[in-house]
C-alpha positions in Angstrom: -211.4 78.8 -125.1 -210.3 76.7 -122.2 -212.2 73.9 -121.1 -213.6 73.8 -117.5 -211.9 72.8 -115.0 -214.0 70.2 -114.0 -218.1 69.2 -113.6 -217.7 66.5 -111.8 -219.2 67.3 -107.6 -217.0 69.0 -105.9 -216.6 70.4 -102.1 -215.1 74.2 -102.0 -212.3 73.0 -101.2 -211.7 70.9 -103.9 -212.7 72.9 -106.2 -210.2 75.6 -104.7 -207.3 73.4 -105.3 -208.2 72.2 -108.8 -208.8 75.3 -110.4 -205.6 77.0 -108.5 -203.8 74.2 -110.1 -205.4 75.2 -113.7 -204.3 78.8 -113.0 -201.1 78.2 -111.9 -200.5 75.4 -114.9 -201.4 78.5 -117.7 -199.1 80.6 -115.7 -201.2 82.3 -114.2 -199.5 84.4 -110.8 -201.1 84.4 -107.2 -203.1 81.4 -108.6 -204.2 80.5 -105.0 -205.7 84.0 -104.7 -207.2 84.6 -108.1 -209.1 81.4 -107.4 -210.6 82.2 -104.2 -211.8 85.4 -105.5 -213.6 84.0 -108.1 -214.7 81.1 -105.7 -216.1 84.0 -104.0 -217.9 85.7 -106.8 -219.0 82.3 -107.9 -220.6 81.4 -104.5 -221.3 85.0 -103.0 -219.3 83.9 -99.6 -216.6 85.6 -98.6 -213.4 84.4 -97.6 -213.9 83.6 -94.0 -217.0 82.0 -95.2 -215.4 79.5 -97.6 -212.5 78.3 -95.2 -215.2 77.9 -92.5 -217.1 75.0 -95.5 -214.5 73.8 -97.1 -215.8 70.6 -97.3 -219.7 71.7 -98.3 -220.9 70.7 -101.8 -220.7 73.2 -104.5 -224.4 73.3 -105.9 -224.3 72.8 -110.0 -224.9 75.9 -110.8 -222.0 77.2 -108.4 -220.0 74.8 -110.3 -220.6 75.9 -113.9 -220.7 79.6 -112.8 -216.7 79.0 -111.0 -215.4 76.9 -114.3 -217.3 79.5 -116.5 -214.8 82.5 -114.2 -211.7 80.3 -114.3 -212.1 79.5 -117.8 -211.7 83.8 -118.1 -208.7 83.6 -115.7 -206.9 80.7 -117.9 -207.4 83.2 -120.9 -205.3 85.4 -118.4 -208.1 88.5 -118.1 -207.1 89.9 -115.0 -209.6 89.1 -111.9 -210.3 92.6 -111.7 -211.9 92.4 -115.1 -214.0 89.4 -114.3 -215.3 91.1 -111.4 -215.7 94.3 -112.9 -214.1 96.5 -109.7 -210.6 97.4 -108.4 -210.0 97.8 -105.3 -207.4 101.2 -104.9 -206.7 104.1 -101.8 -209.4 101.7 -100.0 -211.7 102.5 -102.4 -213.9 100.1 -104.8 -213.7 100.9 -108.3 -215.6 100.0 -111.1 -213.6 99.4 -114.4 -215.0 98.8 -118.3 -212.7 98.0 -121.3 -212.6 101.8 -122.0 -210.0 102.6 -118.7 -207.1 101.4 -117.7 -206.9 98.7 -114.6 -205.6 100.8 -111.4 -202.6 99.4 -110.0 -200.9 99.7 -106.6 -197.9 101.3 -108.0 -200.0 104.5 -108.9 -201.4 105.0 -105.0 -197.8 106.8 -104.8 -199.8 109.6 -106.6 -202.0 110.1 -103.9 -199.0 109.7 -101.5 -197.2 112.7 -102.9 -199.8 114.9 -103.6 -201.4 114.6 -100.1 -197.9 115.2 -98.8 -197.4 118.2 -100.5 -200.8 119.8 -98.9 -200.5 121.9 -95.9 -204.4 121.8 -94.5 -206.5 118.9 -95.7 -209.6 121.3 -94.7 -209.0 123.7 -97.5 -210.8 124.2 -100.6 -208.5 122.6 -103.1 -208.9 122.7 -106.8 -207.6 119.3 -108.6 -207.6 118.5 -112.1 -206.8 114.4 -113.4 -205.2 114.6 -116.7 -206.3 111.3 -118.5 -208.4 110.4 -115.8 -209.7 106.8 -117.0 -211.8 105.1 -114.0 -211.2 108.6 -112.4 -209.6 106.7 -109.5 -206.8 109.5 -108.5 -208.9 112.3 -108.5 -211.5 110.5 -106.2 -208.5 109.1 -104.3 -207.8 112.4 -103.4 -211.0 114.0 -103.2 -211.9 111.0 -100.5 -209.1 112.7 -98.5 -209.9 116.1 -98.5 -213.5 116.8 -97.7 -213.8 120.6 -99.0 -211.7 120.1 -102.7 -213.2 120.1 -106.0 -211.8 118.9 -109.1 -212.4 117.7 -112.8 -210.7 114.9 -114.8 -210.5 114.8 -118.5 -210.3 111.7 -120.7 -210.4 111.6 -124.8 -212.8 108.3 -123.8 -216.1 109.3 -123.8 -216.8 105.7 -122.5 -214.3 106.3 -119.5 -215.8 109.4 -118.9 -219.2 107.4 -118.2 -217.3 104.8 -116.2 -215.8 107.8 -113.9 -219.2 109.6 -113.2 -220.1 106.1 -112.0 -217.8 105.6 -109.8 -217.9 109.0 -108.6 -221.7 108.6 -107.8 -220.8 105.0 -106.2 -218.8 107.1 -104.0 -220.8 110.0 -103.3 -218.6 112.7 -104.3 -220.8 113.9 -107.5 -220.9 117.2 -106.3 -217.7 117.8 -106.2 -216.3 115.9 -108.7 -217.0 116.6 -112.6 -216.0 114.8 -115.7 -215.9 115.8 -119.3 -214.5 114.2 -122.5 -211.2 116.2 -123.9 -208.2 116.1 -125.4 -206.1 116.6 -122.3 -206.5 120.1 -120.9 -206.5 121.8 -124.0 -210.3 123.7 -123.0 -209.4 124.8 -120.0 -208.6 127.9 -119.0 -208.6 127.8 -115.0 -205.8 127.3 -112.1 -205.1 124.2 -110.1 -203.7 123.6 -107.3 -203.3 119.5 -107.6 -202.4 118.3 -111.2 -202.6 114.4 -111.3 -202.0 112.6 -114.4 -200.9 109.2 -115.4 -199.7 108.9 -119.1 -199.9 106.1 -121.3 -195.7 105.8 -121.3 -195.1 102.4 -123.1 -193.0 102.6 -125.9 -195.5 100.9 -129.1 -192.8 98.6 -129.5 -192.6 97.2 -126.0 -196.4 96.9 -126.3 -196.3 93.8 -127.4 -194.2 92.3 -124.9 -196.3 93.0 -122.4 -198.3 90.8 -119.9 -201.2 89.1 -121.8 -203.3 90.4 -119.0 -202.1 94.2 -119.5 -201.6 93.4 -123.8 -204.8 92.3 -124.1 -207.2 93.9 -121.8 -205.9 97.5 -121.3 -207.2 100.0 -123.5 -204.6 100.3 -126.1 -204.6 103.9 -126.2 -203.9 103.7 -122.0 -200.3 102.4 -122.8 -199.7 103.4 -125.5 -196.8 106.2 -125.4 -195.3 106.8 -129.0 -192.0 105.6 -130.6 -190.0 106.1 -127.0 -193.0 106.6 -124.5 -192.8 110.1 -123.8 -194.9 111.6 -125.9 -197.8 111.8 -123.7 -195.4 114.1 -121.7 -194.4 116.5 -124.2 -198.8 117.0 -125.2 -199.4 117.7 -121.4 -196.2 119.9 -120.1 -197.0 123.0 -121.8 -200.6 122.4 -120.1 -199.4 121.7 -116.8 -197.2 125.0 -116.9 -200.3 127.0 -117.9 -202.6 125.8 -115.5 -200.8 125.3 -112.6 -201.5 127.5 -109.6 -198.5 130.0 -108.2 -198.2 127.3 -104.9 -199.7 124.7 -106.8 -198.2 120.7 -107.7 -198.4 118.5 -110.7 -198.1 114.9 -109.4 -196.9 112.8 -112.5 -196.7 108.8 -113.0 -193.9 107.4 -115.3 -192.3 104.4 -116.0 -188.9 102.6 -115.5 -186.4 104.9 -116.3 -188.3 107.6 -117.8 -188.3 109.8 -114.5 -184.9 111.8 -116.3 -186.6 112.5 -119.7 -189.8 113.1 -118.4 -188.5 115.7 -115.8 -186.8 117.4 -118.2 -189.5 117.7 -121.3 -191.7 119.6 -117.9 -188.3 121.6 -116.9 -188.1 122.6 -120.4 -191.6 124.5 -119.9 -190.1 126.5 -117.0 -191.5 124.2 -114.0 -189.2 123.8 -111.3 -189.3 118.8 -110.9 -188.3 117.4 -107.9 -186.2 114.1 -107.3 -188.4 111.7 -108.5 -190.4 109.3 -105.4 -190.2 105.3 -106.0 -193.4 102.8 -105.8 -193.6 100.8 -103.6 -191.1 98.4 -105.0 -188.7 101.0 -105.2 -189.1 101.9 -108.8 -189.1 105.5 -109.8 -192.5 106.0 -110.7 -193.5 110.0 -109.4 -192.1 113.0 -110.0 -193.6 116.5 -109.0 -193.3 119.9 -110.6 -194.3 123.5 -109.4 -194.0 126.4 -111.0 -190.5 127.6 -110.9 -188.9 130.2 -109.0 
């Protein structure tokens, strides 16, 4: 384990400095704003807060409770782990070991599938494939006030994590959770399909970020010998439960849009041209049932 970064007294704003140093000397990125968030947590200011005392004395147990945090980031566990909550579609989420770490790159979902609904008033029926911290089916939920939906995980453990966070967020009632193997007991229609696949090749896995290696759930990334067998268990799925006007909204990775458009084409669903992330990457594509 890595040491502390220090004991000795220290104003917030030395303390700031030192331990962005520490991150940024274990290769840590965005080592000036991984630190102030755990200065944060450590303290219980906020940002505004801190900058406005800079030069105010850490109390001793501030200072064992901020080494203690960037001890954990030098390790490289994400800050989102530390503090237990992800921040995604404006929403706070609570994460646990047992679900993968929302990340920006999957708010395209949400993009696509609200821009492929006509009246956000309606009743909607949504169903999250793999749903982990259940973030994209409360995502959408948050945005349209009369839809229901249900998200399946083969985690019991993430299942517990996403009634949590769908209680945290008051939408209980119209939000239900259960612990599957994909959608394999279902038998209704939806009109929304989200799901985000573990597509990392097993041999890539290991290449990976220490912070994504080592802290995501294994069986989150973890997509078979060329990543796209999560794809071929849910297409046949997607084609039988998707409504007449309904969508299936689909994450994949770098590359895969091709291959992972064609194993849902192959099930007769009609895939559009896939829509890039934020950093242009093509990372959605969206199916309906053809015509």
């Amino acid at each position: 384990m890595n040491a502390p970064v220090t004991t000795a007294p220290q104003t917030i704003g030395d303390a700031l400095t030192r331990a962005t140093n520490a991150l940024a000397a274990s290769g840590v990125e965005a080592a000036r704003r991984g630190a102030r968030l755990l200065l944060q947590e450590a303290t219980g200011g906020t940002a505004e807060t801190l900058l406005a005392h800079k030069d105010c004395a850490l109390t001793p147990a501030q200072q064992m409770c901020y080494a203690r945090l960037i001890g954990r980031r030098r390790a490289r566990e994400p800050v989102s782990r530390i503090l237990g909550t992800r921040e995604f579609w404006g929403l706070d989420f609570a994460i646990s070991p047992a679900t993968l770490d929302p990340r920006p790159d999957s708010e395209t979902l949400i993009q696509c599938a609200l821009a492929g609904i006509g009246d956000r008033a309606a009743p909607w029926n949504v169903l999250d494939l793999g749903t982990g911290s259940g973030c994209l089916l409360l995502a959408l939920l948050s945005d349209l006030p009369a839809a229901h939906g249900a998200g399946c995980d083969a985690s019991a453990a993430a299942v517990v994590t996403a009634r949590a966070n769908a209680a945290a967020l008051g939408l209980s009632r119209r939000a239900a959770f259960y612990v599957g193997d994909w959608a394999e007991a279902l038998d209704a229609r939806f009109d929304v399909i989200l799901a985000n696949p573990p597509y990392i090749p097993d041999m890539e896995i290991s290449a990976l970020a220490p912070e994504v290696r080592d802290f995501d759930p294994h069986r989150a990334l973890d997509g078979g010998g060329d990543g796209l067998a999560a794809y071929r268990a849910i297409a046949p799925q997607i084609a039988a439960l998707l409504a007449p006007r309904g969508r299936a909204v689909i994450e994949v990775g770098a590359g895969q849009a091709p291959q992972a458009s064609a194993i849902l084409s192959a099930q007769g669903l009609s895939v559009a041209d896939p829509v890039p992330d934020f950093a242009g990457v093509e990372r959605c594509i969206i199916a309906s049932v053809g015509r």
